[in-house]
Biotite code that builds the C-alpha atoms (Angstrom):
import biotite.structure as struc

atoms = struc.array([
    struc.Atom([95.735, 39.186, 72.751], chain_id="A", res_id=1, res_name="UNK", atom_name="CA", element="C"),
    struc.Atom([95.300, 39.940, 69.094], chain_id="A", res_id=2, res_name="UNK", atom_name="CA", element="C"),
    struc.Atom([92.164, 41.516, 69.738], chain_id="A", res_id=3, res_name="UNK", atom_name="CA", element="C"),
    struc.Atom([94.023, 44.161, 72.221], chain_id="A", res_id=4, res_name="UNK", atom_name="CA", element="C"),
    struc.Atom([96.333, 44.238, 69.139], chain_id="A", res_id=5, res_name="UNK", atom_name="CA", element="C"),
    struc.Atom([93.761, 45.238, 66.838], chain_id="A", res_id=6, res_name="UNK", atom_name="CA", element="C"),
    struc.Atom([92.296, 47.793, 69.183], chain_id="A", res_id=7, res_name="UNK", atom_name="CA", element="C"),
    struc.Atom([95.602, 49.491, 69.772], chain_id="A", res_id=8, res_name="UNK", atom_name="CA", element="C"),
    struc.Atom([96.711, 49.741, 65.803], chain_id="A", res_id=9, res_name="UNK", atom_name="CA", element="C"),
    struc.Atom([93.112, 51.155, 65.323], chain_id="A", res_id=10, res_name="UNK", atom_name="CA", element="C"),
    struc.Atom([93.104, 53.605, 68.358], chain_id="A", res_id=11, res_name="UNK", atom_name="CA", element="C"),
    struc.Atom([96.526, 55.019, 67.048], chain_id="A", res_id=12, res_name="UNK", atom_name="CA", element="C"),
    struc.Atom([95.824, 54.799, 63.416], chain_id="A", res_id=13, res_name="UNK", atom_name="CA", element="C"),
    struc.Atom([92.523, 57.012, 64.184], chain_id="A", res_id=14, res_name="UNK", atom_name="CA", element="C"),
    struc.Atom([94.444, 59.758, 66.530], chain_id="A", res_id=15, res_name="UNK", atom_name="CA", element="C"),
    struc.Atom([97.325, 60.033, 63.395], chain_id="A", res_id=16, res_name="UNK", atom_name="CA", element="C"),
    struc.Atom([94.769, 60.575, 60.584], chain_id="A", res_id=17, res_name="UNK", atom_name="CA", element="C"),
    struc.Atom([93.046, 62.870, 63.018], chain_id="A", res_id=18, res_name="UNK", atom_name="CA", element="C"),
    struc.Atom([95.814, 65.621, 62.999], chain_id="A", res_id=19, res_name="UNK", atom_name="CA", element="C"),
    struc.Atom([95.403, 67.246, 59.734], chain_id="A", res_id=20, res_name="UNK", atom_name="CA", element="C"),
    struc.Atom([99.125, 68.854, 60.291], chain_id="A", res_id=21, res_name="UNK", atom_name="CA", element="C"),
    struc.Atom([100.979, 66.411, 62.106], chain_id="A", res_id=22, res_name="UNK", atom_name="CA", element="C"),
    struc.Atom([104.575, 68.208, 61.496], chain_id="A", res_id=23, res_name="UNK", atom_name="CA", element="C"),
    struc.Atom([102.907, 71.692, 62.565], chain_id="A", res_id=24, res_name="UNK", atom_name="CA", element="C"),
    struc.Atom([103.206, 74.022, 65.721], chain_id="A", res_id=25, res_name="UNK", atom_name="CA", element="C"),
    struc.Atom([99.966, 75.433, 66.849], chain_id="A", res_id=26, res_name="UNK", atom_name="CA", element="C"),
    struc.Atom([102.354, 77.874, 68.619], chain_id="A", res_id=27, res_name="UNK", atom_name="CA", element="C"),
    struc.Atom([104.912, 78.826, 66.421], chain_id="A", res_id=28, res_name="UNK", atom_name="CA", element="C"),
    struc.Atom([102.104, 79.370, 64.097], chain_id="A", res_id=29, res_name="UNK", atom_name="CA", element="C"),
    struc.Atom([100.324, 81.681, 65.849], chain_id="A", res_id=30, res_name="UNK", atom_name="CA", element="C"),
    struc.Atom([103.705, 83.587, 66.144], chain_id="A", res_id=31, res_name="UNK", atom_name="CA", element="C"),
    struc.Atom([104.149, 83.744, 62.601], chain_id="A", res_id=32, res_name="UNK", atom_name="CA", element="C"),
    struc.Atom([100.632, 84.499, 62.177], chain_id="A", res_id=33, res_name="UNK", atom_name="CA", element="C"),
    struc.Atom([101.044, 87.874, 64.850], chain_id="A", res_id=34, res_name="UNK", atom_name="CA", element="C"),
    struc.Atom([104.701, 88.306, 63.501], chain_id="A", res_id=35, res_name="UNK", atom_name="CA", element="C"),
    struc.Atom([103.433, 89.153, 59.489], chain_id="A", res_id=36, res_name="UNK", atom_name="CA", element="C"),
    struc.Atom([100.370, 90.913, 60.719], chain_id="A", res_id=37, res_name="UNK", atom_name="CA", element="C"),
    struc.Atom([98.149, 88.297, 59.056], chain_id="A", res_id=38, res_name="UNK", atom_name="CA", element="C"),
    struc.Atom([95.113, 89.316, 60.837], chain_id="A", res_id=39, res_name="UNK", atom_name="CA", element="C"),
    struc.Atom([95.706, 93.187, 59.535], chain_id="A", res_id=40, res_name="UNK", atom_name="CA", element="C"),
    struc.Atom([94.758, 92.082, 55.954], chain_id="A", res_id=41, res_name="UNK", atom_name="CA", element="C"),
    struc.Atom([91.611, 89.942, 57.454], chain_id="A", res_id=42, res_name="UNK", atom_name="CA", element="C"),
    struc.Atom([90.238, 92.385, 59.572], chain_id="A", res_id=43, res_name="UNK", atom_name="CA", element="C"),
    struc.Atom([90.450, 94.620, 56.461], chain_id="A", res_id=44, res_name="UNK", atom_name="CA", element="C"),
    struc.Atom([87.900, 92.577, 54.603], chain_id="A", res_id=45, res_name="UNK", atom_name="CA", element="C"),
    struc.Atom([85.521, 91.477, 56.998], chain_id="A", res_id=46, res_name="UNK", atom_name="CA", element="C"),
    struc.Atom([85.896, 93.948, 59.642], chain_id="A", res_id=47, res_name="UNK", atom_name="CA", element="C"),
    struc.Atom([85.878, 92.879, 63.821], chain_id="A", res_id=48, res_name="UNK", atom_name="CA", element="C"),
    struc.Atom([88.277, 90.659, 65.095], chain_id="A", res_id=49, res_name="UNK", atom_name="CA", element="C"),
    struc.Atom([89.190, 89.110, 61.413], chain_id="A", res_id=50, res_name="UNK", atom_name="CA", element="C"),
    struc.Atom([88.695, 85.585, 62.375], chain_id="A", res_id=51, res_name="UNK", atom_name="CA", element="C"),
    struc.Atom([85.214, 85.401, 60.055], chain_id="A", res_id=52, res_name="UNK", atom_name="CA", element="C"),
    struc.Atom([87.216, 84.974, 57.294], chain_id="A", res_id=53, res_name="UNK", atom_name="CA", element="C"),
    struc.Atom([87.984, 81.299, 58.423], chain_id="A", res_id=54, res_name="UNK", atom_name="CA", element="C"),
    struc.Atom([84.015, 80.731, 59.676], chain_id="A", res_id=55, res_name="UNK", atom_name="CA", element="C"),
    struc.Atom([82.719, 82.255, 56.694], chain_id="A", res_id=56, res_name="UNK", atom_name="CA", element="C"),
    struc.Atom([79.758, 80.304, 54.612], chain_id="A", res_id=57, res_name="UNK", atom_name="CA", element="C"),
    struc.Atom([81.827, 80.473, 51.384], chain_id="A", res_id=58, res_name="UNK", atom_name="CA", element="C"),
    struc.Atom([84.889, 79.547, 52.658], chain_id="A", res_id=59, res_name="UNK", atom_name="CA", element="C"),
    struc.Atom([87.756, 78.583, 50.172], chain_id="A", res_id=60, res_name="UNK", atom_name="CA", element="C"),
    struc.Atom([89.165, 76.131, 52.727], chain_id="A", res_id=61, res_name="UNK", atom_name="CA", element="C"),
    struc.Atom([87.510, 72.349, 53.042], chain_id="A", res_id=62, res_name="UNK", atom_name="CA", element="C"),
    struc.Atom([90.639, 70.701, 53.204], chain_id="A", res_id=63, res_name="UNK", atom_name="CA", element="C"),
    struc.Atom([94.328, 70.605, 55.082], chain_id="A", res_id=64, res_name="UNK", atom_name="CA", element="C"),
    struc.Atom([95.955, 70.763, 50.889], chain_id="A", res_id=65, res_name="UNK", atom_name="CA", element="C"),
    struc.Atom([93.650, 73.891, 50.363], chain_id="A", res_id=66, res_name="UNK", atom_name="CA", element="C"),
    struc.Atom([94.253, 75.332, 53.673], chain_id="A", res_id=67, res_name="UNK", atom_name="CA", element="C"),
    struc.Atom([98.052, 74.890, 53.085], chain_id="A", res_id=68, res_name="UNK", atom_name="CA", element="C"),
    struc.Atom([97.534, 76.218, 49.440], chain_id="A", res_id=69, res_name="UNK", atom_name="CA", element="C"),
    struc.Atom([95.867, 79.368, 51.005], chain_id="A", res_id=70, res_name="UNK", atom_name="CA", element="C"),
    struc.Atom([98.304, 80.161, 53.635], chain_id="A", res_id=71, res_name="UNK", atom_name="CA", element="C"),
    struc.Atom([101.175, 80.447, 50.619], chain_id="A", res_id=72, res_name="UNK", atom_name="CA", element="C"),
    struc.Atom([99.002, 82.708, 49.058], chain_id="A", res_id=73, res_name="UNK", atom_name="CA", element="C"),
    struc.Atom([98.734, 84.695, 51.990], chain_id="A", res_id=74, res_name="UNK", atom_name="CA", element="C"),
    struc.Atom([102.289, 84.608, 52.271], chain_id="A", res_id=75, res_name="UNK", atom_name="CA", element="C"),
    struc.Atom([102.430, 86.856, 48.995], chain_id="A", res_id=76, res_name="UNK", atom_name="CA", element="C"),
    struc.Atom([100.217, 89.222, 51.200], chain_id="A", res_id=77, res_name="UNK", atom_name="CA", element="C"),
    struc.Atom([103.005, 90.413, 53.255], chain_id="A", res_id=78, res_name="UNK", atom_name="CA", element="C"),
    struc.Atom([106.118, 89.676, 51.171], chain_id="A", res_id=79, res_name="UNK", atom_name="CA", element="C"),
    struc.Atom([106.652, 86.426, 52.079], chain_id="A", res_id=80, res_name="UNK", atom_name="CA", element="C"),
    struc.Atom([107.099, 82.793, 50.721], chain_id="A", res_id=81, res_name="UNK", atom_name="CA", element="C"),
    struc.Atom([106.479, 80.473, 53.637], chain_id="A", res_id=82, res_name="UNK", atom_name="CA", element="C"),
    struc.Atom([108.622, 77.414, 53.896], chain_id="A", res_id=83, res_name="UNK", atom_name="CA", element="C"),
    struc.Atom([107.000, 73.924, 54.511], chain_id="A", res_id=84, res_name="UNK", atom_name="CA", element="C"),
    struc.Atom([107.384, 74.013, 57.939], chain_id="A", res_id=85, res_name="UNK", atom_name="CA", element="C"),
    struc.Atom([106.126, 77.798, 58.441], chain_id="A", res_id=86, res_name="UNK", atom_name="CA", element="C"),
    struc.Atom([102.898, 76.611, 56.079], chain_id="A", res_id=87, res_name="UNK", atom_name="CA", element="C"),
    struc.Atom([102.397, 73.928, 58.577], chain_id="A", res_id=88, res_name="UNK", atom_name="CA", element="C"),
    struc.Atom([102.844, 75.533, 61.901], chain_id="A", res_id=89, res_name="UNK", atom_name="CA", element="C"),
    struc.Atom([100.180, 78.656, 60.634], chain_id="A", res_id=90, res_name="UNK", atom_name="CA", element="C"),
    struc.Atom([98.017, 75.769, 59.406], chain_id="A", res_id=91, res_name="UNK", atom_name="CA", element="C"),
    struc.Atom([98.235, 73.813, 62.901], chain_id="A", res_id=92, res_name="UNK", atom_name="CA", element="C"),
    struc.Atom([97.356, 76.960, 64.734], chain_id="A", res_id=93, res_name="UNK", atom_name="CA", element="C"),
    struc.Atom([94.312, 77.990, 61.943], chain_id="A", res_id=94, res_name="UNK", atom_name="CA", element="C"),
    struc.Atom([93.292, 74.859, 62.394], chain_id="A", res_id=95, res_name="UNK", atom_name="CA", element="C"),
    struc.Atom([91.446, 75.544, 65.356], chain_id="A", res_id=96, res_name="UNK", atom_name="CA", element="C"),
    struc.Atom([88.980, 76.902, 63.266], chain_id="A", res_id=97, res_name="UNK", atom_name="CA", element="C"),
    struc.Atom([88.910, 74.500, 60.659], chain_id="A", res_id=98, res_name="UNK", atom_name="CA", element="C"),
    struc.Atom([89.302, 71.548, 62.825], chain_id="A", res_id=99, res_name="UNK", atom_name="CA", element="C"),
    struc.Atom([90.302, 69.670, 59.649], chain_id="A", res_id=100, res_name="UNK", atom_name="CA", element="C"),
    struc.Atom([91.203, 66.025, 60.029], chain_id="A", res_id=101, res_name="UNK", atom_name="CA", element="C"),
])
């Protein structure tokens, strides 16, 4: 029994720490994201669909704290100072390219 126990604290410890932005909306993110024309600014610097700036080799982002850091710098992009919540729903839904843990 304590060996079931063991296994279920561990399973559930492992699937917390693996969601880099636990309070975070993938899809209020991505309507934040569309909503302040995010992808405007990206596609401005390195051209197609914008979404190399998160896949590029020199990528700013190795972390969920510098990803978070980056989105409120964005934020001064397009007039904007993200709340906590906002910085973590745009992070949950960048995160799919990321796939920070």
């Amino acid at each position: 029994m304590r060996m079931i126990a063991l296994l279920l604290s561990l399973t559930l410890t492992e699937t917390v720490s693996a969601n880099a932005f636990p309070g975070g909306d993938a899809k209020a993110g991505q309507r934040l994201f569309e909503q302040f024309k995010c992808n405007s600014c990206h596609i401005n610097m390195y051209g197609g669909d914008g979404s190399a700036i998160f896949t590029r080799p020199n990528s700013k982002v190795h972390n969920a704290s510098e990803l978070i850091a980056q989105i409120g710098r964005c934020g001064g992009n397009v007039d904007k100072e993200f709340s906590a919540k906002d910085e973590q729903d745009i992070a949950a839904y960048l995160n799919r390219y990321y796939h920070l843990k």
